[in-house]
Each structure stands twice: as C-alpha cells, then as structure tokens.
C-alpha positions as CSV (number, residue, x, y, z in Angstrom):
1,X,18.6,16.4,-11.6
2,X,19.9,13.2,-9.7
3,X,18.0,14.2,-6.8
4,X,14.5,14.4,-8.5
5,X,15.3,11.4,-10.9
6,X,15.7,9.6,-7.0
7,X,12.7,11.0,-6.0
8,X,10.2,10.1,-8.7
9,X,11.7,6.8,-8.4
10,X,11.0,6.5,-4.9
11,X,7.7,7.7,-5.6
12,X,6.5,5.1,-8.0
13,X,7.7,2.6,-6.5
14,X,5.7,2.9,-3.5
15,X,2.9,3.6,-5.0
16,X,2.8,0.2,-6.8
17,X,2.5,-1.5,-3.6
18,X,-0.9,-2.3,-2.0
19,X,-2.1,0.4,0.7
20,X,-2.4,-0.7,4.1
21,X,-5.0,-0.3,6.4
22,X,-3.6,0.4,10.3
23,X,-6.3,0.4,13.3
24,X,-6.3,2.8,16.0
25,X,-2.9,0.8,17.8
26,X,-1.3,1.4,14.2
27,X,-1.7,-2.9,13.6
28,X,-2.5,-4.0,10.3
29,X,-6.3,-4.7,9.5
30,X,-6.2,-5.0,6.0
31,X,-5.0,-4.4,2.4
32,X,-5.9,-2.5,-0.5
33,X,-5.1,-3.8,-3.9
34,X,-3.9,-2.1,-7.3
35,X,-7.0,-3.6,-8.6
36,X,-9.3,-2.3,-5.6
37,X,-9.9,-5.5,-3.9
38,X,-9.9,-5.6,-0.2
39,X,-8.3,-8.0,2.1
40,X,-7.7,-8.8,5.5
41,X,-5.1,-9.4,7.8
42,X,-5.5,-12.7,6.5
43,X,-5.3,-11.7,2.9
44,X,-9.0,-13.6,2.7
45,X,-10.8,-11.1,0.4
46,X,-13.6,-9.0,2.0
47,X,-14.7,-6.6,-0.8
C-alpha cells in the first residue's frame, strides 16, 4: 500500500509541471504549459 501511495504521488507530481520540448541533440526548445500555452527556450510565448 506504501509503495502505490509513493507512486501515485510521484505521478502527480510530475505531471503538474510544464512538458518540455527536447530537439534532436536532446536540448531544450521549448515548454508546454498546464494551460496550453507554448514557450521557448526563452520562455517568450510562441502559441
């Protein structure tokens, strides 16, 4: 019971972080907001 208590707490927590975007060299290009808005590197909104 511990073990899956651990787990789903794992779990949500990170998937209440933004989603990162990786290039093809496995760099950052960009971000992906709870809300759905879409960022650069830069954080600079792009969509």
């Amino acid at each position: 019971m511990k073990k899956l208590f651990l787990l789903a707490f794992a779990f949500i927590t990170v998937s209440s972080f933004a989603q990162t975007v990786q290039n093809s060299n496995y760099g950052t290009a960009g971000y992906i907001k709870d809300d759905g808005t879409v960022q650069n590197s830069n954080y600079s909104t792009i969509g």
